[in-house]
C-alpha positions in Angstrom: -44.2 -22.1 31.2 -43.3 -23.3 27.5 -40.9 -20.7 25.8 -43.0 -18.8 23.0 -42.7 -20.5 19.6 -40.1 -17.9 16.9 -41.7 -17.9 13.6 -39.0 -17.3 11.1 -39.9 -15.9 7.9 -37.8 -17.7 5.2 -38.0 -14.9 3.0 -36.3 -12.7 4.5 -33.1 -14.5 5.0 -29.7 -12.6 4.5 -29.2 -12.3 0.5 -25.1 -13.0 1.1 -26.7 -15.8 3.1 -28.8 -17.4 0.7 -26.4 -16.7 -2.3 -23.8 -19.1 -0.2 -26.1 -21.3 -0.4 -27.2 -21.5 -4.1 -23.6 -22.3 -4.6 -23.3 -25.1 -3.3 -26.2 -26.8 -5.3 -26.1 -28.7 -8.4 -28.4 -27.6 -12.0 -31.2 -30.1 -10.7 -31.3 -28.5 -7.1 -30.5 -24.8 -8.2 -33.7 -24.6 -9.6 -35.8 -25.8 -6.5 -33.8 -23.6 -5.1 -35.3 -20.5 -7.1 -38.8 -21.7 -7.1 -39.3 -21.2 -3.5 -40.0 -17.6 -3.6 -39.0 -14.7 -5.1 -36.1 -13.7 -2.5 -34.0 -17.1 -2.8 -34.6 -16.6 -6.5 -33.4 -13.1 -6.4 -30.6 -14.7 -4.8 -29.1 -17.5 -6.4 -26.1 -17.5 -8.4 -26.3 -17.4 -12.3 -27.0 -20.8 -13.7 -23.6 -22.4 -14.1 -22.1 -26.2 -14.1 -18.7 -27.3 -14.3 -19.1 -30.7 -13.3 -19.5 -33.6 -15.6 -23.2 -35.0 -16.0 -24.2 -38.7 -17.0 -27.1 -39.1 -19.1 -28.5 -43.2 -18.4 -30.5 -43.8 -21.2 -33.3 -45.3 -20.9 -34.6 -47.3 -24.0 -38.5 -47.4 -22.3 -40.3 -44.7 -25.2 -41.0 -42.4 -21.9 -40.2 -38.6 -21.9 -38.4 -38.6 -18.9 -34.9 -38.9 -18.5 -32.4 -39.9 -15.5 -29.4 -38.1 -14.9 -26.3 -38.8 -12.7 -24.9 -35.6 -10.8 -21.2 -36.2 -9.9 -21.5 -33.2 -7.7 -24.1 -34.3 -5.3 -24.0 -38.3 -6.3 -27.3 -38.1 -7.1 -29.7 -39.5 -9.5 -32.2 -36.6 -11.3 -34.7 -37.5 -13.3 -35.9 -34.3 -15.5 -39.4 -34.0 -17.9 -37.8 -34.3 -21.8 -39.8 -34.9 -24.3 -38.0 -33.2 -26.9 -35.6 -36.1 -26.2 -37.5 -39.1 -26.9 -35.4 -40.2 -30.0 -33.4 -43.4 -31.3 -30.2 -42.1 -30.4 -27.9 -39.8 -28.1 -24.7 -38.3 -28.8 -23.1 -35.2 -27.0 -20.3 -32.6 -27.2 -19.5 -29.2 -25.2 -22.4 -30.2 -23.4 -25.0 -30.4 -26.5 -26.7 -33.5 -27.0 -27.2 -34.5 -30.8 -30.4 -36.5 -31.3 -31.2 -38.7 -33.5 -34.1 -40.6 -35.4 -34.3 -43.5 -37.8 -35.5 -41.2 -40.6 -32.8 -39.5 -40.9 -33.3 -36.5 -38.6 -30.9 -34.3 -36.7 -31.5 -31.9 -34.0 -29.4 -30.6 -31.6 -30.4 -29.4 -27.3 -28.9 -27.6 -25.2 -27.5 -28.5 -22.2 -30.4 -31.3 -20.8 -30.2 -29.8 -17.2 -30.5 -26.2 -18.3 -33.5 -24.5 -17.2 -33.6 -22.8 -20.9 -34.3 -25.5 -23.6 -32.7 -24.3 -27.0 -33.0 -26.8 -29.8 -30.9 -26.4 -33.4 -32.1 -28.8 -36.3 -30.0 -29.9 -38.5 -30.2 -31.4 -42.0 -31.3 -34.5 -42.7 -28.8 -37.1 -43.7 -30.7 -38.7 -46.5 -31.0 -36.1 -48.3 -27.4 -35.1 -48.7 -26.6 -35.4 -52.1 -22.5 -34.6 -51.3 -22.4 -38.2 -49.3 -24.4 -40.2 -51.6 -21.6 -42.8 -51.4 -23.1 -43.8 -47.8 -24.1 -46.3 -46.8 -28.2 -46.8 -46.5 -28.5 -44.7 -43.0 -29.3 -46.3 -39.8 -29.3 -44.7 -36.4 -27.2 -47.4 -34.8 -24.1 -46.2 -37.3 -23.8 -43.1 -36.4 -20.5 -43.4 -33.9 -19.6 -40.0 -32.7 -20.7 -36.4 -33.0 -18.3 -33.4 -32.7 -19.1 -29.7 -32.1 -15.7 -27.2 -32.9 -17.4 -24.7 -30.6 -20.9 -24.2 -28.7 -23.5 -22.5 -31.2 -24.6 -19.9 -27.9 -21.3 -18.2 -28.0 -19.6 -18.5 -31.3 -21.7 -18.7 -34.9 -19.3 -19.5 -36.8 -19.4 -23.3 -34.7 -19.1 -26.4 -37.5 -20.5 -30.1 -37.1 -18.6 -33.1 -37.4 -20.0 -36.7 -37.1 -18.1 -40.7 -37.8 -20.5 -42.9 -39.9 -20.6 -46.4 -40.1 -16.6 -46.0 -38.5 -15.4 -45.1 -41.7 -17.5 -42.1 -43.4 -17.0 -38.5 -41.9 -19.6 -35.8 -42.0 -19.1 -32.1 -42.2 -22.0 -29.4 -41.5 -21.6 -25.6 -41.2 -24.7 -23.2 -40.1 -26.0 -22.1 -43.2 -25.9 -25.0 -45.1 -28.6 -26.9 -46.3 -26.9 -30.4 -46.6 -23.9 -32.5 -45.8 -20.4 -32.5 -46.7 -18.3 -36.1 -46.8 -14.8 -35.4 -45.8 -12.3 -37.5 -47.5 -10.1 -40.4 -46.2 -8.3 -43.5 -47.2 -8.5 -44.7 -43.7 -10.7 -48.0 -43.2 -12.0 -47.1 -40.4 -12.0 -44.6 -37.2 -12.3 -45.0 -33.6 -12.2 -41.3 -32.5 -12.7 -37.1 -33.6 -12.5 -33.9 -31.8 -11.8 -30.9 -32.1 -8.1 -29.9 -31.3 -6.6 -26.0 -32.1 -8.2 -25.5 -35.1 -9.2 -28.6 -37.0 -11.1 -31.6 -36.6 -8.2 -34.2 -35.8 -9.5 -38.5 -35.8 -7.4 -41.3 -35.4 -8.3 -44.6 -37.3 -8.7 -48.5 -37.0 -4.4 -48.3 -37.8 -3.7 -45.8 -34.7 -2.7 -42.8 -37.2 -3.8 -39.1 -36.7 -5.6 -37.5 -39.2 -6.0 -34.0 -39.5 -8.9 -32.6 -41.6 -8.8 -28.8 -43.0 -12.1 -27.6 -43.3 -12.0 -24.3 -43.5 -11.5 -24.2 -47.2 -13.9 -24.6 -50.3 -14.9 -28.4 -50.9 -14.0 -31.1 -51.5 -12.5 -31.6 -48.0 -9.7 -34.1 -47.1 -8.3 -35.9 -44.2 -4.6 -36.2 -44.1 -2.6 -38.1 -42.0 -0.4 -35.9 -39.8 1.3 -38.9 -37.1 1.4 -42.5 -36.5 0.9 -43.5 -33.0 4.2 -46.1 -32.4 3.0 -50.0 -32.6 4.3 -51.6 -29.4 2.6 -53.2 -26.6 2.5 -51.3 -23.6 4.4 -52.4 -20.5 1.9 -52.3 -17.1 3.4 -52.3 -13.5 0.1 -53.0 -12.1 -0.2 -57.2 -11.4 -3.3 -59.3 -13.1 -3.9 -62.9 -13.3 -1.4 -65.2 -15.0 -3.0 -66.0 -18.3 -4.7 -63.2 -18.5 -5.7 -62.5 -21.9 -6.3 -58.6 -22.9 -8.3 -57.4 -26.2 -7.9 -53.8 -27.8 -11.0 -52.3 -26.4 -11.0 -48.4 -27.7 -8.8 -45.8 -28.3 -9.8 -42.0 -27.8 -8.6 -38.4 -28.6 -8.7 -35.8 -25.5 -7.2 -32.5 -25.1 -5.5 -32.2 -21.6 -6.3 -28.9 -19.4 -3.1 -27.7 -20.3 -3.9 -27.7 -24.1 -1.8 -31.3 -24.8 -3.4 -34.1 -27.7 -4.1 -37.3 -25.6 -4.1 -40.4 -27.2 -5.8 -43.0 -24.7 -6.3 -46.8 -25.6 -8.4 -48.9 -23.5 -8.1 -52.9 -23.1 -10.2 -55.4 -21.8 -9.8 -58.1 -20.2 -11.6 -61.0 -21.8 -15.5 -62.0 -20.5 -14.7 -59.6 -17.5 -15.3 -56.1 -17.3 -11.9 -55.3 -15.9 -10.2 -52.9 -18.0 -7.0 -50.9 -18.0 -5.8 -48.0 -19.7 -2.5 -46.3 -20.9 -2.4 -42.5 -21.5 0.5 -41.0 -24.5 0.4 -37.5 -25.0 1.0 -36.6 -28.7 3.2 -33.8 -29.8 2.6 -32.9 -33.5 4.7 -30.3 -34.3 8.0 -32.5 -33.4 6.2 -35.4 -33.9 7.0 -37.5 -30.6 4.5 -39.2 -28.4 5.3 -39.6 -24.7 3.7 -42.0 -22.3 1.6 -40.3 -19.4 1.8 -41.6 -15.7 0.3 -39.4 -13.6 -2.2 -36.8 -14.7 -1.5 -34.6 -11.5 -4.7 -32.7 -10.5 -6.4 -33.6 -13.9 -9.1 -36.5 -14.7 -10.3 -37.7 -18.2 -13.5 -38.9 -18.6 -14.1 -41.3 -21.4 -17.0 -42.0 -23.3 -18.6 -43.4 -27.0 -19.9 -40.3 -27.5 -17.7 -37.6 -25.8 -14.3 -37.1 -24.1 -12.9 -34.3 -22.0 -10.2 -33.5 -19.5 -10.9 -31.8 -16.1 -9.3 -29.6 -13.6 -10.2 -30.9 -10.3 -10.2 -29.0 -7.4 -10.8 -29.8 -3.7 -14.4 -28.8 -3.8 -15.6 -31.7 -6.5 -16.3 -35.0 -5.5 -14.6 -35.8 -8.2 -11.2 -37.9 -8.1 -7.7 -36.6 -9.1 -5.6 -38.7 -11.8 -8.1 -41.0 -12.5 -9.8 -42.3 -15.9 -14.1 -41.8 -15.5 -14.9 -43.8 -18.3 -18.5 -45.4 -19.8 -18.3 -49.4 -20.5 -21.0 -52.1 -22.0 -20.2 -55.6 -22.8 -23.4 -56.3 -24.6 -22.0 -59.7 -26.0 -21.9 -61.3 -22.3 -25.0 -63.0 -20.5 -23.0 -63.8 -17.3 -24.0 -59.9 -16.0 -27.3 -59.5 -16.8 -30.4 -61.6 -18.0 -30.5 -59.7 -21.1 -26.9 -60.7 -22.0 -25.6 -57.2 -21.3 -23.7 -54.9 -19.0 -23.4 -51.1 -19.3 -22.3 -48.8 -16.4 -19.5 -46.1 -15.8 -16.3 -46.6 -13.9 -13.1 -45.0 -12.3 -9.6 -45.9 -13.2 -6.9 -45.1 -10.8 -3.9 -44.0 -12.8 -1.6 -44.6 -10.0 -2.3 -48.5 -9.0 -4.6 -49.1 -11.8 -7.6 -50.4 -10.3 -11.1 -49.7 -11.4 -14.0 -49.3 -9.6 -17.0 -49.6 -10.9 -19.5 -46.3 -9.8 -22.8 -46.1 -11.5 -24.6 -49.2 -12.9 -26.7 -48.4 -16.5 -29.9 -48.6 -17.6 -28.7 -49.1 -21.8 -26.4 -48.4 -24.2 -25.2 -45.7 -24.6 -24.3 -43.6 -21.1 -23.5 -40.3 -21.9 -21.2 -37.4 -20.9 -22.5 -34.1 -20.7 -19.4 -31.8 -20.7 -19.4 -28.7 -18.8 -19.9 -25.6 -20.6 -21.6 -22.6 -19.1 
């Protein structure tokens, strides 16, 4: 005689039960999690992320977006068209978007299940950076948030132009400000206790004090030591390296990073060396092991992480974006974009998610 058949009522799980659970899921999966019924979505934790995302961007005009969870090594692919734009950039887990008219807006954490959207002012008509440059999309190099807009209001907006012009934009504000420089050109900003801090094309630190009346000005506070850097780690003989990029990070425990990245000619090897910048006694130190700490890297954001032993993410290691649009020996349309690991202590890289286009981006943990 077959035993009688249990019918379990979902519902009605434990709540300390279910609430275990919800834990364990990433933004995409948290919220299939709630839609099953009212119970689990009683249940689930508060919405939360504090794990790196990467946006591939896709250049197909399609509202849908693809996104790379490093929690679950998954691909999510998420309904956005509010996104649809000509061009991506991110900080503290905003994502700036931009058009070729001239128009800013700023969202709100992609994955989020709440979709809040800032606009911002249009860059042609700024008459207090009229000295531009005619504006195109494709020059706009980095965009900086000081803090995120949902907790603080008094947040500011900093962007690179054309690598050498730097944008200022406070709430309240109907325009632009240019923030003046006499560097020719700049590889990196962020936001470091305080003030917006770049480094230029000649590996000096600029600081810039906004928080004054106009006109603002960038003044150079250290100059990164010229010396080639000595690597333990074996290559080819021959090899012939190239000055790649060079970005600005503050560490976990509050330190200025100053990261330059080199490339090994018509490859997409790369290697990296890590000096952590003291200011106030105006010494730089080289960085060998970043403990339980990883960087991630990117042309639109950089960020340090914590990592503990329940992210699948990889201690002392360098999670960094890469394209080599100028080669046709990776891809038949002569380019190669993807994101990859650097291991600090051997100095290998591995290569971990292949792109779609330029630009990947980070989306930085922030709620």
């Amino acid at each position: 005689m077959a035993s009688p058949r249990i019918v379990r009522n979902w519902a009605e799980l434990p709540q300390e039960l279910l609430q275990l659970c919800s834990q364990r899921l990433c933004l995409k999966n948290l919220s299939a999690f709630r839609a099953v019924c009212h119970s689990w979505q009683s249940a689930a934790v508060e919405e939360r992320s504090d794990i790196p995302w990467l946006m591939l961007t896709d250049t197909d005009e399609t509202p849908w977006r693809e996104f790379f969870c490093l929690s679950c090594q998954q691909i999510h692919k998420k309904l956005l068209p509010e996104m649809m734009a000509n061009g991506y950039f991110s900080s503290r887990g905003w994502v700036l978007i931009t058009s070729r008219d001239g128009e800013f807006r700023m969202l709100k954490t992609p994955m989020s299940r709440y979709c809040h959207i800032i606009k911002l002012p249009n860059l042609n008509k700024s008459p207090n950076i009229e000295a531009l440059p005619p504006f195109y999309v494709e020059l706009v190099s980095k965009f900086v948030l000081s803090d995120c807009p949902t907790t603080s209001s008094d947040y500011k907006v900093m962007f690179i132009y054309d690598e050498a012009w730097l944008g200022l934009w406070k709430p309240g504000e109907e325009e632009w400000t240019a923030v003046n420089s006499h560097a020719l050109g700049f590889y990196d900003v962020i936001y470091y206790k305080g003030s917006f801090v770049a480094v230029d094309h000649e590996n000096r630190i600029l600081r810039c004090d906004v928080d004054g009346p106009a006109p603002f000005e960038a003044q150079v506070v250290f100059e990164v030591p010229q010396r080639l850097q000595e690597f333990e780690h074996e290559y080819p003989s021959g090899s012939l390296w190239e000055w790649d990029q060079v970005y600005l990070v503050q560490s976990t425990t509050g330190s200025l990073l100053f990261v330059s990245r080199e490339k090994l000619t018509s490859t997409i090897t790369f290697r990296f060396c890590v000096l952590e910048i003291d200011l106030d006694t105006q010494t730089c130190t080289e960085v060998e092991n970043l403990e339980n700490t990883s960087l991630f890297l990117g042309d639109n954001s950089s960020f340090s992480l914590e990592v503990d032993e329940d992210h699948l993410i990889k201690p002392n290691c360098i999670y960094f974006t890469y394209s080599c649009l100028s080669s046709s020996q990776f891809t038949e349309d002569g380019g190669d974009t993807g994101m990859g690991i650097y291991h600090l202590e051997d100095g290998t890289v591995e290569l971990h998610v292949k792109g779609k286009s330029f630009p990947l981006l980070w989306i930085e943990p922030c709620f």
